[in-house]
C-alpha positions as CSV (number, residue, x, y, z in Angstrom):
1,X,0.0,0.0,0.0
2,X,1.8,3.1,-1.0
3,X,1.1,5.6,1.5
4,X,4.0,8.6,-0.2
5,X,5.7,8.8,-3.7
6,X,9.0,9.6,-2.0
7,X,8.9,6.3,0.4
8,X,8.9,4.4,-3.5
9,X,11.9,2.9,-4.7
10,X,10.4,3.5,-8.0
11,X,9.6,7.5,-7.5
12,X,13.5,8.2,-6.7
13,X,14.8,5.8,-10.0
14,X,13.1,7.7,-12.4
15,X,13.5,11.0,-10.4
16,X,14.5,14.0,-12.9
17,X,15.1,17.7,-11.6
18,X,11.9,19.6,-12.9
19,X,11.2,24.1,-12.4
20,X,9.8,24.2,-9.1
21,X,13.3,22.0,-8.1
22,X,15.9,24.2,-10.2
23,X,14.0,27.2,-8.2
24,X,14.5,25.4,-4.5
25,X,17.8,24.8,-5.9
26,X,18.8,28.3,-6.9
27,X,17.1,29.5,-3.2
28,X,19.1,27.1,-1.6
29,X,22.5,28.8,-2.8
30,X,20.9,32.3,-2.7
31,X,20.4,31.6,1.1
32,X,24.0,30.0,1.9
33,X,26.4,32.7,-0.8
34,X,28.4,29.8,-0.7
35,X,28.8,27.4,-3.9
36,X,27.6,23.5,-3.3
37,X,28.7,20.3,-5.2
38,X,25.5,18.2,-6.1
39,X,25.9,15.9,-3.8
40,X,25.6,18.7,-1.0
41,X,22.2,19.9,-2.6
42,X,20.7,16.5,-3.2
43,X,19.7,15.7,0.9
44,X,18.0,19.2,0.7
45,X,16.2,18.6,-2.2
46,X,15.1,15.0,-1.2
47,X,14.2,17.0,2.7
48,X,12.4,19.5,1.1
49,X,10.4,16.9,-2.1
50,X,9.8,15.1,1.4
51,X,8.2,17.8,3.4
52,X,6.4,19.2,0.2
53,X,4.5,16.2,0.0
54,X,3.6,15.7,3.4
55,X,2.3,19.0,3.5
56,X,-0.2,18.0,0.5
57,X,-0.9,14.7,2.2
58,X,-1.8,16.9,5.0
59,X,-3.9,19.5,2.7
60,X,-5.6,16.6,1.1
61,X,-6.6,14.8,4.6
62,X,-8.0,18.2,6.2
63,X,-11.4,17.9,6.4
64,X,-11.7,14.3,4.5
65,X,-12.5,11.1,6.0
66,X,-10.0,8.3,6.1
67,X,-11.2,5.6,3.7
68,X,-11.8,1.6,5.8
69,X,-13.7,-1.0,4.4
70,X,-14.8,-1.3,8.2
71,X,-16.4,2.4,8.3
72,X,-20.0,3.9,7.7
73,X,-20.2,6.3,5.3
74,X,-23.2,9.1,4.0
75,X,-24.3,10.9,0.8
76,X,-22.0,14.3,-0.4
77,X,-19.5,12.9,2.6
78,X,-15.7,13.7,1.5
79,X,-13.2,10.6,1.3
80,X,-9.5,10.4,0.8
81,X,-8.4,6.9,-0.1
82,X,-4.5,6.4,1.2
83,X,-4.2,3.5,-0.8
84,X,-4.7,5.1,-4.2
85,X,-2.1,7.8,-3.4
86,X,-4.5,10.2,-1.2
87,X,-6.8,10.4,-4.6
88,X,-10.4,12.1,-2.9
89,X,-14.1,11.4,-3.8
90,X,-17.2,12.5,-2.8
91,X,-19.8,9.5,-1.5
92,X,-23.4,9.9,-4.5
93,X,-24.9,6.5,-3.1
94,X,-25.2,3.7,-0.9
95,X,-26.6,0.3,-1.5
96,X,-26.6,-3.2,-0.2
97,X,-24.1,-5.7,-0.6
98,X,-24.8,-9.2,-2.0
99,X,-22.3,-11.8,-1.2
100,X,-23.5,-14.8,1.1
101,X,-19.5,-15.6,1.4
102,X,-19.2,-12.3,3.0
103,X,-22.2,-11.5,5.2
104,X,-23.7,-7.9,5.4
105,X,-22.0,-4.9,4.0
106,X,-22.7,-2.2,2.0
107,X,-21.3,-0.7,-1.2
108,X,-20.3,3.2,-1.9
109,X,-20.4,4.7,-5.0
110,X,-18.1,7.5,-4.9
111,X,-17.4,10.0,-7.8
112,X,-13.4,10.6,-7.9
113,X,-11.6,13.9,-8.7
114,X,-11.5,13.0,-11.4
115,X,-14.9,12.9,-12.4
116,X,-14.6,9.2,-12.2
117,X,-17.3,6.7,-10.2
118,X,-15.9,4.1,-8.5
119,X,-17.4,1.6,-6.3
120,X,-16.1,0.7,-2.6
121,X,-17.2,-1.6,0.0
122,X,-18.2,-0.1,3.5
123,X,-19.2,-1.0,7.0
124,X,-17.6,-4.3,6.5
125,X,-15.9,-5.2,9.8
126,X,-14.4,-8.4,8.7
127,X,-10.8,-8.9,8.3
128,X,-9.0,-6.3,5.2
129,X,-6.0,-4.7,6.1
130,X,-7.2,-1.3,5.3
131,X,-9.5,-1.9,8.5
132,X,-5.9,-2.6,11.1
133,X,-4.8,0.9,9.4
134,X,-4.7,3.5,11.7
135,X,-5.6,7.1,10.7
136,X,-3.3,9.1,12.5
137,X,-0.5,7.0,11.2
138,X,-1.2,9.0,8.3
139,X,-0.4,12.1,9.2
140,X,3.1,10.4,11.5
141,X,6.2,10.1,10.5
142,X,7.4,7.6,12.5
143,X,6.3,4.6,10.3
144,X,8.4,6.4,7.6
145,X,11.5,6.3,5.9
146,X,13.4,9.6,6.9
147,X,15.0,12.6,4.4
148,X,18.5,11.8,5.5
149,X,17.2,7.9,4.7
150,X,16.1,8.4,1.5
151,X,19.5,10.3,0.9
152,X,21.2,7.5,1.9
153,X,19.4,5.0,-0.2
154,X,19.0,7.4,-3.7
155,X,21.5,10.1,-3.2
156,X,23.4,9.1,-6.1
157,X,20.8,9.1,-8.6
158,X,19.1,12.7,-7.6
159,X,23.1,14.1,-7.2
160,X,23.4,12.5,-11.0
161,X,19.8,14.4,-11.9
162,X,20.9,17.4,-10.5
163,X,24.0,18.1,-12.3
164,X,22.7,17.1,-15.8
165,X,19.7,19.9,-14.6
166,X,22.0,22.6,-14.0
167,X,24.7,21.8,-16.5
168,X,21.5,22.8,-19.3
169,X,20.5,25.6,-17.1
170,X,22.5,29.1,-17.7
171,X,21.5,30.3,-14.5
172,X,24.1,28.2,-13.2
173,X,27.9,27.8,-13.1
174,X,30.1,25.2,-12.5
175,X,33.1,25.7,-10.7
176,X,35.2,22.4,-10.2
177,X,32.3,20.3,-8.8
178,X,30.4,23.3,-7.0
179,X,27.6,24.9,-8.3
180,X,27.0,28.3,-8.0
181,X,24.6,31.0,-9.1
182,X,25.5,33.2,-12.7
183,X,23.6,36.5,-11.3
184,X,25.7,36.2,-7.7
185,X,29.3,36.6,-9.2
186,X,30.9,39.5,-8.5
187,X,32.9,41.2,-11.5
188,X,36.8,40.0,-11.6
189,X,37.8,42.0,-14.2
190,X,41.5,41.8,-16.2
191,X,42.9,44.3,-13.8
192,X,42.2,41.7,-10.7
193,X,43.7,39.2,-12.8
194,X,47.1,41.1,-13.1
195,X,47.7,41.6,-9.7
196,X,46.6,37.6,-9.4
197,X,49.3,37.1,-12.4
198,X,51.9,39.0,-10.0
199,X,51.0,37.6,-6.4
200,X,52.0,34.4,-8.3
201,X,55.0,35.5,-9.5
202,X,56.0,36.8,-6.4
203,X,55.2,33.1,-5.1
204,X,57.4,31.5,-7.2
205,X,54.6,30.3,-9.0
206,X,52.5,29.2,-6.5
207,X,50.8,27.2,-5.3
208,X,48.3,29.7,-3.2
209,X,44.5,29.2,-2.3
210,X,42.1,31.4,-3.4
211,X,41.6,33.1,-0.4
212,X,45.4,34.2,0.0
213,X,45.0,35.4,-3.5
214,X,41.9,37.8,-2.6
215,X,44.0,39.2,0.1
216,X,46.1,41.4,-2.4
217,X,42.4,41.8,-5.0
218,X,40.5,44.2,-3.4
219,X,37.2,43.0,-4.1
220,X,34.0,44.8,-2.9
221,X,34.0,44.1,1.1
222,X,30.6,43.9,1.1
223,X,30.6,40.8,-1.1
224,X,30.3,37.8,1.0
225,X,33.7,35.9,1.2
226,X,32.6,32.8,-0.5
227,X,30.8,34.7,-3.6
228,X,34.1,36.3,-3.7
229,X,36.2,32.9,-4.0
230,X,33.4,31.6,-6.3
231,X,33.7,34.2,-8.4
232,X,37.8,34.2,-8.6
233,X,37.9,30.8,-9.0
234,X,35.4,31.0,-11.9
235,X,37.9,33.8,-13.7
236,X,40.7,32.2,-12.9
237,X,39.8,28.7,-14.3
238,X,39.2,30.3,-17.6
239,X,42.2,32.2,-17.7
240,X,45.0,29.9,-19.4
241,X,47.7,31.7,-17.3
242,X,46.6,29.9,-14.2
243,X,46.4,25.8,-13.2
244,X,44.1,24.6,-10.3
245,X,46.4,21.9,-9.1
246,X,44.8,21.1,-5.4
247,X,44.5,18.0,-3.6
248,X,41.4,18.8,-2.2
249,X,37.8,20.6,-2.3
250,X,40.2,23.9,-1.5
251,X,41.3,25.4,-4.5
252,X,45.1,26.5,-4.8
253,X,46.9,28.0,-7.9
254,X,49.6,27.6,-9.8
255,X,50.9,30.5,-12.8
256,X,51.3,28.4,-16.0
257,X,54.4,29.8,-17.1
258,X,56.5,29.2,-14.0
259,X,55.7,25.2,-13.9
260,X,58.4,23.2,-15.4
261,X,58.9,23.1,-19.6
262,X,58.3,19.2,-19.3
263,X,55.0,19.9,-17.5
264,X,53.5,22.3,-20.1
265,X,55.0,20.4,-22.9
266,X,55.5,16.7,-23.3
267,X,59.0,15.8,-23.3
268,X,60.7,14.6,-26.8
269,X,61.7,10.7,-25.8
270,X,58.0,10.2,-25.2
271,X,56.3,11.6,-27.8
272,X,54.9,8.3,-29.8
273,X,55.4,7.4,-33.1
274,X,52.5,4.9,-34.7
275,X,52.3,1.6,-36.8
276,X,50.8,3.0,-40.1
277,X,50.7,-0.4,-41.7
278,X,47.7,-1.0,-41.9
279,X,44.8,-3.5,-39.7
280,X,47.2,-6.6,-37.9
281,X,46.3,-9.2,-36.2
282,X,47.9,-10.6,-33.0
283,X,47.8,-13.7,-31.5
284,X,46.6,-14.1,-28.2
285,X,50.1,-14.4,-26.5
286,X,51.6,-10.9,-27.8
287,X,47.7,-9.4,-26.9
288,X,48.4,-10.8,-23.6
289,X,52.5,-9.3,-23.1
290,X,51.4,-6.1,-24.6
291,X,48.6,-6.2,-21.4
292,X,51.6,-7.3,-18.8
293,X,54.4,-4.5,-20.1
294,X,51.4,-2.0,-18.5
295,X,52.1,1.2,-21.1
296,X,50.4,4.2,-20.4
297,X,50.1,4.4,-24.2
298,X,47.7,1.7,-24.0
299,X,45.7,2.7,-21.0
300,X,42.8,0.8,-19.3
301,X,40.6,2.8,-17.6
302,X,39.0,0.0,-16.0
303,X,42.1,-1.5,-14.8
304,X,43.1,1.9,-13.6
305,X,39.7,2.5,-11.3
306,X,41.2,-0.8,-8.8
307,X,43.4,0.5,-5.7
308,X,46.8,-1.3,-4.8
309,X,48.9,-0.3,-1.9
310,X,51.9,-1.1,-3.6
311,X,53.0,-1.9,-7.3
312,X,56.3,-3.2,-8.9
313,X,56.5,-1.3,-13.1
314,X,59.6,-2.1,-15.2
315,X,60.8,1.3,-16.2
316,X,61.7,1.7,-20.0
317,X,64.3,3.8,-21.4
318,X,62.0,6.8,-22.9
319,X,61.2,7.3,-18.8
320,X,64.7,7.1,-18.0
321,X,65.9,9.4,-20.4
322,X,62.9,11.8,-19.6
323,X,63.3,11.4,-16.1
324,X,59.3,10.6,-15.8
325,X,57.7,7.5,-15.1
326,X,54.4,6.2,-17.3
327,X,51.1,7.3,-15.5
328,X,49.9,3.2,-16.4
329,X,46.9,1.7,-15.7
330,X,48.7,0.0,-12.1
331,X,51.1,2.9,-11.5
332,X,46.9,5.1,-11.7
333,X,46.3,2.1,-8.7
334,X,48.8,3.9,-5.8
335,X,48.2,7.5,-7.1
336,X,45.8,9.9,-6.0
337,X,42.4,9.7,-7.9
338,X,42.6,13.0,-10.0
339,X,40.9,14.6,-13.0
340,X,42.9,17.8,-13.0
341,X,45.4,18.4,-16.6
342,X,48.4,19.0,-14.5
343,X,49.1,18.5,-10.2
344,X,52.3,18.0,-8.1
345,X,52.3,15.7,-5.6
346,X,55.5,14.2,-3.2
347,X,57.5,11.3,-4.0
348,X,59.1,10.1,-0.8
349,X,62.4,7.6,-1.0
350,X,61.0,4.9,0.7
351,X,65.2,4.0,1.8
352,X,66.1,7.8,3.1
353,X,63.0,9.0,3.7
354,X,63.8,12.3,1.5
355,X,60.6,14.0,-0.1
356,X,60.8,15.3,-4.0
357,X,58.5,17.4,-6.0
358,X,56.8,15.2,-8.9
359,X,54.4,16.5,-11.6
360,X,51.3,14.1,-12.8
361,X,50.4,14.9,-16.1
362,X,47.1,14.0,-17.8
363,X,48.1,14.8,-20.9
364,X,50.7,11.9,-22.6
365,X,49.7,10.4,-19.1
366,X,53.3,10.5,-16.8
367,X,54.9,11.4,-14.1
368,X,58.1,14.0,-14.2
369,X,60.6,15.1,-11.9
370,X,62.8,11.8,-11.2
371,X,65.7,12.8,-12.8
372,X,68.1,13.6,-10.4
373,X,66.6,10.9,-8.3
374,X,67.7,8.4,-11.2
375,X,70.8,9.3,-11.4
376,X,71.3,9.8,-7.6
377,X,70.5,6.0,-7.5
378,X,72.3,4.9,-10.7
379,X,68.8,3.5,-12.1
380,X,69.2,2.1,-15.6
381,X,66.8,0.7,-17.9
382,X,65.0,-2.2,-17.3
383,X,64.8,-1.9,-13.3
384,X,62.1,-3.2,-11.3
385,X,61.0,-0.2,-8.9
386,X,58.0,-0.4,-6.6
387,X,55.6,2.5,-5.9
388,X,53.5,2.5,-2.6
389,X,50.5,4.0,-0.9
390,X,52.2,7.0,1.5
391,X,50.5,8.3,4.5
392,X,48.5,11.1,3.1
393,X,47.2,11.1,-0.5
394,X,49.2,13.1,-1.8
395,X,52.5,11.1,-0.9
396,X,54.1,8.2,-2.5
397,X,56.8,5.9,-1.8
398,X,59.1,4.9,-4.5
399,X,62.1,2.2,-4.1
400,X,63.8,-0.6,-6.4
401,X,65.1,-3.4,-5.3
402,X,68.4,-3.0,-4.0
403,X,71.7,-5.7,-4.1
404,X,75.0,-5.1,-3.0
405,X,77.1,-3.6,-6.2
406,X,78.7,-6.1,-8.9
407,X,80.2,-6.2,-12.1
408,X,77.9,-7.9,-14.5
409,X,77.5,-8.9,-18.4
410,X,74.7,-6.2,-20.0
411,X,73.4,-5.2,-22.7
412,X,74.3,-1.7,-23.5
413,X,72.8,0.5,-25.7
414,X,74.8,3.1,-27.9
415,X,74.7,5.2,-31.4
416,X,77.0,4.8,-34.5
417,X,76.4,6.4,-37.4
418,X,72.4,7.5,-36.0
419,X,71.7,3.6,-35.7
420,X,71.1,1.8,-32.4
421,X,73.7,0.0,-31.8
422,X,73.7,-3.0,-28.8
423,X,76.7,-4.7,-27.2
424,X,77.4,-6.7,-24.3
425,X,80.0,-5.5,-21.5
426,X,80.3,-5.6,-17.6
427,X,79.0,-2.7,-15.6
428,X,78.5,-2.5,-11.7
429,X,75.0,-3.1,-11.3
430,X,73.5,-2.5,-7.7
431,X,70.0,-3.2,-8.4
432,X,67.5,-5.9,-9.7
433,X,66.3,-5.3,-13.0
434,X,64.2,-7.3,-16.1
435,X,66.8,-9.6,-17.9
436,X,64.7,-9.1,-20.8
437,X,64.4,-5.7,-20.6
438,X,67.7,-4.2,-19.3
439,X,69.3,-1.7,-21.4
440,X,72.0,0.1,-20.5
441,X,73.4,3.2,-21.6
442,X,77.0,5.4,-20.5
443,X,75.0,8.4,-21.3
444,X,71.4,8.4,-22.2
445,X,71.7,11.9,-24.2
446,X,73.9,10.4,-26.7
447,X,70.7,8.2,-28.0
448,X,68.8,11.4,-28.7
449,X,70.3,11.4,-32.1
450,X,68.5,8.0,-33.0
451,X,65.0,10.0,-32.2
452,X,65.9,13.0,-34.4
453,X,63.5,16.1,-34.3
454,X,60.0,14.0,-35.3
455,X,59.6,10.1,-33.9
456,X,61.3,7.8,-36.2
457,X,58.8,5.2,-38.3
458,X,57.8,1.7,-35.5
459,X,58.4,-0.4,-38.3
460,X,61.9,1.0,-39.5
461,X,62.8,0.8,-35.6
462,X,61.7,-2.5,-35.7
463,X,64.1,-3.8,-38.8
464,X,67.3,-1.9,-37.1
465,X,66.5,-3.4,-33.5
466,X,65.9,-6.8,-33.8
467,X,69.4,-7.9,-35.7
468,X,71.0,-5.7,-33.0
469,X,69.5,-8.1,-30.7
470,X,70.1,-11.3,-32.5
471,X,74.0,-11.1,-32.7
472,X,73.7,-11.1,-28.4
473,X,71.6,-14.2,-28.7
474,X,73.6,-17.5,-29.7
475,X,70.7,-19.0,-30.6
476,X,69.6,-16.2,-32.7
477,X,66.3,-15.8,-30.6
478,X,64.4,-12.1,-29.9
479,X,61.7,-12.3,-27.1
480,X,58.9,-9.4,-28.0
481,X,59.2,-8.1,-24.8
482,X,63.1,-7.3,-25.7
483,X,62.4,-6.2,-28.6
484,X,59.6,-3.8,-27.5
485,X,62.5,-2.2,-25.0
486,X,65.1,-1.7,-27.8
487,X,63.0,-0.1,-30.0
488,X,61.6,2.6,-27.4
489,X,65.4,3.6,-27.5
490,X,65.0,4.2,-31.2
491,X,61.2,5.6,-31.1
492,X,58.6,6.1,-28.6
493,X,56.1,3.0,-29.3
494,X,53.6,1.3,-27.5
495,X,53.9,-2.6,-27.4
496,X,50.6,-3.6,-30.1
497,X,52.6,-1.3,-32.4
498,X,55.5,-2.5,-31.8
499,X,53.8,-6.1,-32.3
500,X,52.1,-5.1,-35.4
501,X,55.2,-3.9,-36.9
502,X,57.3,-7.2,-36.0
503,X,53.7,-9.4,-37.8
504,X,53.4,-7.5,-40.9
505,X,57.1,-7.6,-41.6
506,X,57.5,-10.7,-43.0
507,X,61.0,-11.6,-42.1
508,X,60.2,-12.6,-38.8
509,X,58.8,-16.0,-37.5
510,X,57.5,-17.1,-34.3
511,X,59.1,-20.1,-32.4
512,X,57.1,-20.0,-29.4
513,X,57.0,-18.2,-25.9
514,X,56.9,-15.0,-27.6
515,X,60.4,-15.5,-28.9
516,X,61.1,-14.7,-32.8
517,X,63.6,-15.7,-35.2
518,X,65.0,-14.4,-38.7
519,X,62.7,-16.2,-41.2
520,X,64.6,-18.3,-44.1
C-alpha cells in the first residue's frame, strides 16, 4: 500500500530535476552565498520533495475522511483513499451488498476527482488490512522512511539528476564540482587578474588558495567571502595563465608559465610514433605481453579505477631518459584519484625517507621530476621499482630493489652512425632489474640522435633493432618483450605497435613463448 511517492523505490529511480526543483535549488544557494557540489544539494532537495508532499498529504486529509472497508459512510460525505495515493471522492450513493460468502455490508459509490465513479465496499468489519490501518498514522512520520534515509538510499541518482539539470541551465555555473549561481558573481575583471598574475610571481609560481590570493584583490567588502572565492575561482579557471592543481575541495593556484617546460609540454623521448601499416592481427600471446608490459600508451581505464597499496613497473628507457615514469593503468592504482590536466604531488624515497617534487600529467599520461633521483641511484633501464601508498594522498613511496654492487655482463645501448647499436659489456649493477628488458646506456643523451626532431617510423625501428638483438643471442632468438625495450630507445612506441610492426614484416617468424627468429 503506497502511502507517499517519495517512500517508492520507483519515485526516486526515475527521479528528474523539474522548475519548481531548479527554483528550491537556486534559493538554496541564494540563502547559503556559498557554492555546493550536487551531492551537497541532493539531501536538501530529497528534505524539502519530502516535506512538500507531506504537506499535501496533509492539505488533502483536512477535512476528508479516512477511507476503511470497516467504516460507515453518507451521501455528499468527503473521502480520501490512502491506498490510491490520497486520490479524494465525494460518496453519491449507498446500496446493499450481495455476497452470502461475505455476510452484510454495504457498497459506496463514490465519484473521484476526477470525475470518475468508482465503487467501494463499507461497514464491513471483517478482516482487510485497510481496516488494522490506523488514521493518524497518516499524518506520522514515524512509520516512515526519513530525508537523511532516502539520501542514503538514492542520493546518487538525484546528485546525477541534478548536475545534468544545472549543467542545461545558464542560471548556473560550474566551478570544479560546486555549483553556483550566474547573477551572484561579483565582477573580476582583467585588472584583478594582473595583480593575481603577479602575487603568483612573487610566489614563485604558487601554489596559493584562493583566499590568499583575494588578500592582495580588493574586491567589494561587502561581497560575502565565498561569492568572492566563487567568483575568482570562476575567472581564474578560464584564464589559461593559471592551473588549479589542489588535492582537495580547496582550491590552490599555480601561474602556467613558472611550472616546469616538461610539465606544459611533453618531453621529446615520449612523444609516440605509430604503426601505419595498416589492420594486424595478434595472437593471443603478444595481446596478452602487450597487457603485462602495463604502457600508459595503452591505458585501461578500468584497470586503472582498482586501488593497490603497492605496485612493482619495469621502467623503460623513454622514462629514463625523460626522467618521468608512465602514468599506467597500475602505476593510476597507488596515485591519488585525480581529473585535474596537470598537479604535483610528493614522492618520498622509501630508503632515506627524502621527499621530492613530482608532476602528474594528464596529458601523454606521466609522471616528471625523477631525474636527479635516477641518477642519484644509478637506475638504468629495465629496473624493477615499486611505488606505494604513502601516509597522506598526496605522498608516494618509490624504491627498487636494491643488491649489494657487482660487475655484471649487459646489454648496452649506444649510437654509431644515427643507428642503435647494442653490445654486451660488464657494468656495476646494484640493483634488480628485467633480464629481458635491461638496457643500459653510459650516457642516455647520446641516444637522442637515433630519435631525431619528429619520432622515427615503429616499423623501421623495428628492422634496425631486432638484428641488433640477435648477434647477443647465440641461438639467434628475440623475445617481444626485448624487442619492445630496444625499440623505445629508437622511437617512442607502444607494445601492439611494436607487435604489429614485427607481424606484418615478413621476415620474422614465431618459435614460441613469444620469442622470434629471422625467417629463411
Amino acid at each position: 500500500m503506497v502511502h507517499r511517492q517519495t517512500q517508492s523505490s520507483e519515485y526516486w529511480s526515475s527521479f528528474e530535476v523539474g522548475a519548481d526543483d531548479v527554483n528550491f535549488l537556486e534559493s538554496n544557494l541564494l540563502e547559503s552565498e556559498m557554492p555546493k557540489r550536487a551531492d551537497e544539494l541532493a539531501p536538501a532537495l530529497i528534505q524539502h520533495l519530502v516535506a512538500a508532499e507531506n504537506s499535501q498529504v496533509q492539505t488533502k486529509l483536512s477535512g476528508q475522511t479516512i477511507y476503511q472497508p470497516k467504516k460507515t459512510f453518507a451521501v455528499n460525505e468527503s473521502i480520501a483513499f490512502p491506498a490510491l495515493e490520497f486520490k479524494t471522492g465525494v460518496v453519491k450513493g449507498i446500496r446493499p451488498g450481495n455476497n452470502p460468502e461475505l455476510g452484510e455490508f454495504e457498497v459506496i459509490q463514490v465519484e473521484m476527482a476526477s470525475g470518475k465513479t468508482n465503487e467501494f465496499v463499507a461497514n464491513f468489519p471483517g478482516l482487510h488490512r485497510l481496516n488494522d490501518l490506523d488514521p493518524n498514522s497518516l499524518l506520522s512520520d514515524t512509520a516512515l522512511l526519513t530525508a537523511e534515509q532516502l539520501a542514503e538510499l538514492y542520493g546518487d541518482h538525484v546528485t546525477d539528476a541534478i548536475n545534468t539539470a544545472l549543467s542545461e541551465s545558464h542560471d548556473f555555473i560550474k566551478i570544479k564540482e560546486e555549483w553556483f549561481l550566474r547573477a551572484m558573481m561579483t565582477e573580476v575583471n582583467v585588472g584583478h587578474l594582473n595583480l593575481a598574475e603577479a602575487v603568483l610571481d612573487m610566489a614563485n609560481g604558487g601554489p596559493l588558495t584562493t583566499d590568499v590570493l583575494l588578500r592582495d584583490l580588493g574586491l567589494p567588502p561587502d561581497v560575502a567571502d565565498g561569492v568572492q572565492e566563487a567568483s575568482l575561482n570562476a575567472v581564474l579557471a578560464s584564464d589559461p595563465r593559471f592551473d588549479e592543481i589542489s588535492l582537495n575541495e580547496r582550491p590552490a593556484w599555480f601561474l602556467r608559465r613558472l611550472e616546469p617546460s616538461e610539465v606544459r609540454e611533453i618531453p621529446a623521448p615520449l612523444v609516440p610514433a605509430k604503426f601505419t601499416g595498416g589492420q594486424v592481427t595478434l595472437s593471443p600471446e603478444l595481446q596478452a605481453l602487450a597487457v603485462e608490459l602495463d604502457d600508459e600508451l595503452e591505458f585501461n581505464q578500468e584497470a586503472s579505477e582498482l586501488q593497490a597499496d603497492q605496485v612493482s613497473i619495469v621502467l623503460t628507457f623513454p622514462h629514463r631518459r625523460a626522467g618521468t615514469l608512465g602514468w599506467s593503468s597500475k602505476v593510476a592504482q597507488v596515485l591519488p584519484k585525480i581529473a585535474k590536466n596537470r598537479i604535483p604531488i610528493t614522492f618520498r624515497d622509501k630508503l632515506n625517507n627524502r621527499d621530492f617534487t613530482v608532476w602528474l600529467v594528464r596529458e601523454g599520461r606521466y609522471v616528471w621530476g625523477l631525474a636527479d633521483w635516477f641518477k642519484q641511484n644509478e637506475i638504468p633501464a629495465g629496473v624493477y621499482l615499486e611505488l606505494s601508498r604513502g601516509p597522506d594522498d598526496n605522498v608516494v613511496f618509490i624504491d627498487f630493489k636494491r643488491r649489494r654492487p657487482r660487475r655484471e655482463w649487459v646489454r648496452v645501448a649506444s649510437s654509431r652512425d644515427n643507428r642503435l647499436r647494442l653490445d654486451t659489456a660488464q657494468r656495476a649493477v646494484s640493483c634488480e632489474f628485467d633480464d629481458l628488458m635491461g638496457l643500459f646506456a653510459d650516457d642516455p643523451r647520446t641516444l637522442d640522435t637515433l630519435r631525431g626532431t619528429q619520432p622515427r617510423d615503429v616499423t623501421q625501428a623495428v628492422r634496425e633493432a631486432f638484428p641488433e638483438i640477435v648477434k647477443l643471442s647465440p641461438q639467434g632468438n628475440v623475445h617481444a618483450r626485448t624487442l619492445y625495450a630496444a625499440v623505445n630507445v629508437v622511437t617512442r612506441a607502444a607494445p601492439t605497435d611494436v607487435f604489429a610492426a614485427l607481424v606484418s614484416a615478413g621476415a620474422y617468424a614465431p618459435v614460441g613463448d613469444n620469442y622470434w627468429h629471422l625467417s629463411e
